[in-house]
C-alpha positions as CSV (number, residue, x, y, z in Angstrom):
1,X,-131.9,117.2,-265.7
2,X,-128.3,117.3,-267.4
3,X,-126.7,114.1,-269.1
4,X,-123.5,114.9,-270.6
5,X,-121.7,111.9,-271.9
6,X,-118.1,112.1,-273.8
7,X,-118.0,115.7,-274.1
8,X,-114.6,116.7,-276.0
9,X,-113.4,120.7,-276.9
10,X,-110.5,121.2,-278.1
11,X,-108.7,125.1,-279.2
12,X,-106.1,124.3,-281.9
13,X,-103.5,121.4,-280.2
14,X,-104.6,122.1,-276.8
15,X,-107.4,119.7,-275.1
16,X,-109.6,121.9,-273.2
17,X,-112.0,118.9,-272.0
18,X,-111.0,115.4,-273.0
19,X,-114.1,112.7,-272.7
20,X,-116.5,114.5,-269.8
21,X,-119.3,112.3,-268.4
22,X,-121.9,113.1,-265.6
23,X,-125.4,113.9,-264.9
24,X,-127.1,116.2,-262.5
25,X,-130.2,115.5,-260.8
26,X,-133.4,117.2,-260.4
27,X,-133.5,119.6,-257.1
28,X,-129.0,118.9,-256.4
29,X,-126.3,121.7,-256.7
30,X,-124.0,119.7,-258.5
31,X,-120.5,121.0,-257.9
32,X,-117.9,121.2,-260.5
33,X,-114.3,121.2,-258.8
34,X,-110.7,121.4,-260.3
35,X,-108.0,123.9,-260.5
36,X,-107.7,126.5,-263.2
37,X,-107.4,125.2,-266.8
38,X,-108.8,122.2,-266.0
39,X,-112.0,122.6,-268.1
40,X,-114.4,123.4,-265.9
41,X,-115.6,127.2,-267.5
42,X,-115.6,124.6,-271.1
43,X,-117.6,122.1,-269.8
44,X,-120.5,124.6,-268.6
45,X,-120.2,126.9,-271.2
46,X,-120.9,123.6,-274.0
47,X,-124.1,123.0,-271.2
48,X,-125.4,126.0,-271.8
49,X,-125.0,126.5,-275.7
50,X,-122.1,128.9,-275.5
51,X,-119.7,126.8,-277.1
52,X,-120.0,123.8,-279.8
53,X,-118.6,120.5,-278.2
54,X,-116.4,119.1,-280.9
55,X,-118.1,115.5,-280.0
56,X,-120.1,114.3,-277.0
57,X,-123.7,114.2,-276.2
58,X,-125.1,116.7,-273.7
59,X,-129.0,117.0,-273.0
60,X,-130.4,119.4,-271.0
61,X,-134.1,119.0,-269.5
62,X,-134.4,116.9,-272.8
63,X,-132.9,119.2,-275.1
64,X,-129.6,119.4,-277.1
65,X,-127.6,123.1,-276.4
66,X,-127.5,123.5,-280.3
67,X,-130.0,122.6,-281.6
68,X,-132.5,123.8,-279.3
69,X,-130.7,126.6,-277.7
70,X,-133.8,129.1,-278.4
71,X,-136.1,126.5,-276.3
72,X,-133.2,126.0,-273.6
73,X,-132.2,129.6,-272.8
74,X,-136.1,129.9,-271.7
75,X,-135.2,127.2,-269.0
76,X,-131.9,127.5,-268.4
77,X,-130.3,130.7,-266.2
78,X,-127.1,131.2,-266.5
79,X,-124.6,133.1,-264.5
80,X,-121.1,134.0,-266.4
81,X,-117.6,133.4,-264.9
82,X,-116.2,136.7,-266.1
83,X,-120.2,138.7,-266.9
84,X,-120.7,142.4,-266.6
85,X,-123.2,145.1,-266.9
86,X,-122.4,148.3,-267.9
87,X,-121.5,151.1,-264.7
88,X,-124.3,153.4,-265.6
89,X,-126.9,151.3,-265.7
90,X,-129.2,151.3,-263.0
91,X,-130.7,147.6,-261.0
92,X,-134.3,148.1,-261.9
93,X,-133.3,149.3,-265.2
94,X,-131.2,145.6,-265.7
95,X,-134.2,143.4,-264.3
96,X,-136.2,145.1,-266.3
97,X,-134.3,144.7,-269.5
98,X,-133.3,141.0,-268.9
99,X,-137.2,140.5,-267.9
100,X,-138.2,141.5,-271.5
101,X,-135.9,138.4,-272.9
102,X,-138.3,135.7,-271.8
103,X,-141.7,134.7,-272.2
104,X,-143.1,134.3,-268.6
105,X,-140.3,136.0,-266.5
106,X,-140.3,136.2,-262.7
107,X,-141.3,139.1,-260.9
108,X,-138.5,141.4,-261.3
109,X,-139.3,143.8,-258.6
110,X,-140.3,141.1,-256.4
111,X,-137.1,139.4,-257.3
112,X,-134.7,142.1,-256.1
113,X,-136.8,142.6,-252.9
114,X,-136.1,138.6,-251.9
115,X,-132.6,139.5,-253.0
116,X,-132.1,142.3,-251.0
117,X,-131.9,144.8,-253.5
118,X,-134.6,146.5,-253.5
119,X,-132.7,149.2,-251.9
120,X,-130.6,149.5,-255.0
121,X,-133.2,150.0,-257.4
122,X,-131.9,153.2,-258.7
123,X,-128.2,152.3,-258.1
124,X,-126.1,152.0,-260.9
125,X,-124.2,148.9,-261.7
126,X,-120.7,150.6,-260.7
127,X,-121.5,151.5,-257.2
128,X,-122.6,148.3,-256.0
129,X,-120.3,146.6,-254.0
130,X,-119.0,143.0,-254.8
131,X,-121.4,141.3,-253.5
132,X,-124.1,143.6,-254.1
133,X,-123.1,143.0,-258.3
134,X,-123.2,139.0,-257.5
135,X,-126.6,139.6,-256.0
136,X,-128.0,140.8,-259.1
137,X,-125.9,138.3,-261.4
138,X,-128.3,135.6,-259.1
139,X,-131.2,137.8,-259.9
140,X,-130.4,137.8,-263.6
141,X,-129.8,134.3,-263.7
142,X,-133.1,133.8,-262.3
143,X,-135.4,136.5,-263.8
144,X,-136.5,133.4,-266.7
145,X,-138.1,131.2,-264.2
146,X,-135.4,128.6,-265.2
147,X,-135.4,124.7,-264.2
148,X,-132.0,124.9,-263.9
149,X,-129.4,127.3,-262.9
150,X,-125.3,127.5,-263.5
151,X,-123.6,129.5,-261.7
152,X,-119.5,130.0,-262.3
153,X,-117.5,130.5,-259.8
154,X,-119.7,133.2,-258.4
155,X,-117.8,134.4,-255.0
156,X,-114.2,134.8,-256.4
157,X,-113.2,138.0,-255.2
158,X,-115.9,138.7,-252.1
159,X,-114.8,139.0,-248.9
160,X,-115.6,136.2,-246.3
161,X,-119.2,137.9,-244.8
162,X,-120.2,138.6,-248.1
163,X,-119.2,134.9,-249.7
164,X,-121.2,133.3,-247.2
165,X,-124.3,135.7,-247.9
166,X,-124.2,134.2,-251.3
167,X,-123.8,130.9,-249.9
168,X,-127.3,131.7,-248.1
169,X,-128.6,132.9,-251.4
170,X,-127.7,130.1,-253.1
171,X,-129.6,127.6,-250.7
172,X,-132.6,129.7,-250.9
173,X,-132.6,129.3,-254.8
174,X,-131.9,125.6,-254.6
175,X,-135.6,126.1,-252.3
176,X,-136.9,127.3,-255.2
177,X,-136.7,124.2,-257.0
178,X,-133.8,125.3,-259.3
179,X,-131.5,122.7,-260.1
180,X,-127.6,124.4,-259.9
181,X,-124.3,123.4,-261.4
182,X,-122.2,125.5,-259.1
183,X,-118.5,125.9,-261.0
184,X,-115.9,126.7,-257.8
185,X,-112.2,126.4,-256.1
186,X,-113.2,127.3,-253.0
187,X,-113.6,124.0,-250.8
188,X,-115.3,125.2,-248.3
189,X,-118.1,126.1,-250.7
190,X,-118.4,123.1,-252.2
191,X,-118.5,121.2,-248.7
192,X,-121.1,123.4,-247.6
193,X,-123.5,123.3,-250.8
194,X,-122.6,120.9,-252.8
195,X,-124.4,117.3,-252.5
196,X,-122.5,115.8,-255.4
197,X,-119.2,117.2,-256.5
198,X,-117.1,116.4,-260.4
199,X,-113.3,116.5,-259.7
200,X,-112.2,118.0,-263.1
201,X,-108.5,117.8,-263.7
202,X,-106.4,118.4,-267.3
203,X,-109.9,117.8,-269.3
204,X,-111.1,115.0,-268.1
205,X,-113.5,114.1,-264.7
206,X,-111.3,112.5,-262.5
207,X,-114.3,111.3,-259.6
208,X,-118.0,112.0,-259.0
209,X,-119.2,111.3,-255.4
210,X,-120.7,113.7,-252.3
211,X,-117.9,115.7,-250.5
212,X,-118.5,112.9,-247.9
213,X,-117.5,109.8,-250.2
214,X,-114.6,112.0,-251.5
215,X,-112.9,112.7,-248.0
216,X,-113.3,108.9,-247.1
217,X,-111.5,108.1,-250.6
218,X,-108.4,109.9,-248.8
219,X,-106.2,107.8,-246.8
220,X,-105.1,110.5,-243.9
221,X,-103.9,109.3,-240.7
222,X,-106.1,111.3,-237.8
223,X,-104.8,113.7,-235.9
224,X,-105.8,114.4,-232.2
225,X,-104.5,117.5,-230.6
226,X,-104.9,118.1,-226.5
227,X,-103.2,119.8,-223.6
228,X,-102.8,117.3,-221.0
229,X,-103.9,118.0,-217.6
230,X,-100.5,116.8,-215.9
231,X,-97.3,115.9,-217.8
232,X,-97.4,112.1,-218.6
233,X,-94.7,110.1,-220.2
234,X,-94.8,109.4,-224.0
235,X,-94.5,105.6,-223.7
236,X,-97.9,105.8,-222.6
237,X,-99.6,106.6,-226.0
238,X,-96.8,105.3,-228.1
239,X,-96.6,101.5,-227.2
240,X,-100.3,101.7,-228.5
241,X,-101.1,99.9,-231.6
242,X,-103.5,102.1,-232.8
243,X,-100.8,105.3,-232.3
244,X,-98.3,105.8,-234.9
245,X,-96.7,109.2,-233.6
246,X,-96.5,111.6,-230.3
247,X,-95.2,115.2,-230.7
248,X,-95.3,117.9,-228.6
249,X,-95.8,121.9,-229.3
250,X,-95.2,123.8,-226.5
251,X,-98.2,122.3,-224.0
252,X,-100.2,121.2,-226.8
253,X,-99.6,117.2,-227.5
254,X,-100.2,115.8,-231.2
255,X,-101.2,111.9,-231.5
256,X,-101.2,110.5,-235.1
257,X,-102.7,107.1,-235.6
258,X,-105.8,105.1,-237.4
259,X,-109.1,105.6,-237.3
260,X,-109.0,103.8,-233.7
261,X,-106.8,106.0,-232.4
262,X,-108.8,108.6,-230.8
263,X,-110.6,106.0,-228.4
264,X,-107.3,104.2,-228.0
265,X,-105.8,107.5,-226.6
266,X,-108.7,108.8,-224.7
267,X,-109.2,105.2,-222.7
268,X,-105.5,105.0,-221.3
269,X,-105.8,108.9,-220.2
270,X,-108.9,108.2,-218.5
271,X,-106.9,105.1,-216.8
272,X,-104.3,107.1,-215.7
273,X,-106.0,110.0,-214.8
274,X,-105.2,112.2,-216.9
275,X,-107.4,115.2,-219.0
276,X,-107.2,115.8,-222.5
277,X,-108.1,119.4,-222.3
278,X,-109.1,121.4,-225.5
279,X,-109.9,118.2,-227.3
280,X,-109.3,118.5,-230.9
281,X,-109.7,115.6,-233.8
282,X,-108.7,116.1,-237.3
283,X,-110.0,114.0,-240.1
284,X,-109.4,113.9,-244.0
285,X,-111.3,116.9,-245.2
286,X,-112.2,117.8,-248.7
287,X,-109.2,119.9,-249.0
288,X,-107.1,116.4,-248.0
289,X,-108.9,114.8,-251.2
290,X,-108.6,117.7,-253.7
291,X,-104.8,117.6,-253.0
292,X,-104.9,113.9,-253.4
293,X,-106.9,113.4,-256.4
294,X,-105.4,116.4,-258.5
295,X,-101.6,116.8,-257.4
296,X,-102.5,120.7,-256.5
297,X,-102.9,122.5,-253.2
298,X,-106.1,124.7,-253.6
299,X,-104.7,127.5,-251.9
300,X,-102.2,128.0,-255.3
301,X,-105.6,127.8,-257.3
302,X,-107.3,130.2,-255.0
303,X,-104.3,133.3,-255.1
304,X,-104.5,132.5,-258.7
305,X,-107.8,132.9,-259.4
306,X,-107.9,136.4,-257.3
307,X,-105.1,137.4,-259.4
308,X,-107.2,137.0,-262.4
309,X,-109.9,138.6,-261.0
310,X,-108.0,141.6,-260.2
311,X,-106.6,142.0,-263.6
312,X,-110.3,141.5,-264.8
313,X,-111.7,144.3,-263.1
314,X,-108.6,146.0,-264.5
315,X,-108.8,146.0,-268.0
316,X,-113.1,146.7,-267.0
317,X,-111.9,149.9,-265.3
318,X,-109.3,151.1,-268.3
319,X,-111.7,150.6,-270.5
């Protein structure tokens, strides 16, 4: 569906993306990951025809951005990082706008029904709540019939419930038979949806692989929490081979080791009779690898990306 090989954009001296290769399959939500600045918005926005690569290849269900942009944008939906519509204007009245744009557009009012928002109809753009506006920017993105769907970094700035309504959404499109490149931070999104992910850093793809193969690329001991039934002596768990540390925090005991370790541990409690109550293992999560593979903590990208978001809406609400 996408083929993008050797993408490069550059803005003066400053490398946005620096030799970008992937490809996205028909029917996958293809993640794009990375913290901010690393060329993620770039990459998507040269996919879609926004921006002119400065050299690279990218096809799009056959098609070349440029050349055939007026072809593509008929089967390509597209959902902006930083998109707006204007406060006054009224749901129905947007569907029905953006459904004048294509050739054989979906069902607007049957559209925002499936959405839930056919309740809104006669709402105007600056009352609906956050995720009320990112159920319409899905709506908008969709209203072409498209193949293939981007969508960038939709949830920044929703709170938890509504994030994983959009999460729900977002499956149900993918049911659709739209192919989506979903541009994120958040981890747990791309865990949940994702069934490939691109690790972007500095420009350039660092790994593509499913959020599975990228948490077994991290080397992470495991951690097994527990509250033991009766007191035991430490010895018992740290003469094991498999063990490599034994802490305790308050009643709550903390066994490090290999990937052996958790039946290592629970065999000599059983032996001695002891219960590991409230029985907790902790692998490498995608988290574990992000940090890994890119140097950055994901939290730091997440405040930062709020922060953005907040001064967004705040130069949207001077004006």
């Amino acid at each position: 569906m996408i083929e993008v090989r050797n993408l490069h954009k550059s803005y003066g001296d400053t490398v946005a993306v620096d030799d970008v290769s992937f490809t996205v399959q028909e029917g996958e939500i293809f993640g794009i990951l990375g913290p901010n600045g690393a060329g993620k918005t770039t990459t998507v926005e040269c996919v879609e025809g926004l921006r002119r690569p400065d050299r690279g290849e990218i096809s799009v269900l056959g098609l070349d951005p440029q050349r055939d942009r007026a072809e593509l944008t008929e089967a390509l939906g597209v959902q902006l990082q930083d998109g707006a519509l204007p406060d006054r204007l009224k749901v129905g009245e947007a569907l029905a706008l953006y459904s004048s744009f294509y050739r054989a557009p979906a069902d607007w009012r049957a559209l925002m029904d499936e959405l839930g928002l056919a309740s809104k109809s006669s709402t105007m753009y600056g009352k609906l709540s956050g995720g009320q506006k990112q159920r319409l920017s899905i709506a908008l993105a969709l209203i072409g019939n498209p193949r293939v769907a981007v969508l960038d970094e939709l949830t920044t700035g929703l709170d938890p419930q509504a994030r994983r309504d959009t999460w729900q959404l977002i499956e149900d499109v993918r049911s659709r038979g739209v192919t989506i490149v979903l541009v994120t931070h958040f981890m747990e999104e791309a865990e949940r949806l994702c069934d490939r992910i691109a690790v972007i850093d500095t420009g350039r793809v660092v790994v593509v692989d499913t959020p599975a193969g990228l948490t077994e690329r991290v080397q992470t001991e495991q951690r097994i929490r527990f509250r033991p039934s009766v007191p035991f002596d430490d010895a018992l768990l740290t003469g094991l081979p498999d063990v490599t540390g034994v802490v305790h925090r308050g009643d709550v005991v903390v066994v490090t080791g290999n990937d052996n370790a958790l039946n290592a541990v629970t065999s000599v409690l059983a032996r001695n009779n002891i219960v590991a109550q409230r029985l907790r293992v902790e692998q490498a999560s995608l988290e574990d690898a992000f940090v890994a593979l890119t140097g950055r903590h994901p939290e730091t990208e997440q405040h930062a990306n709020q922060s953005r978001a907040a001064q967004s809406q705040a130069r949207t609400g001077r004006k």
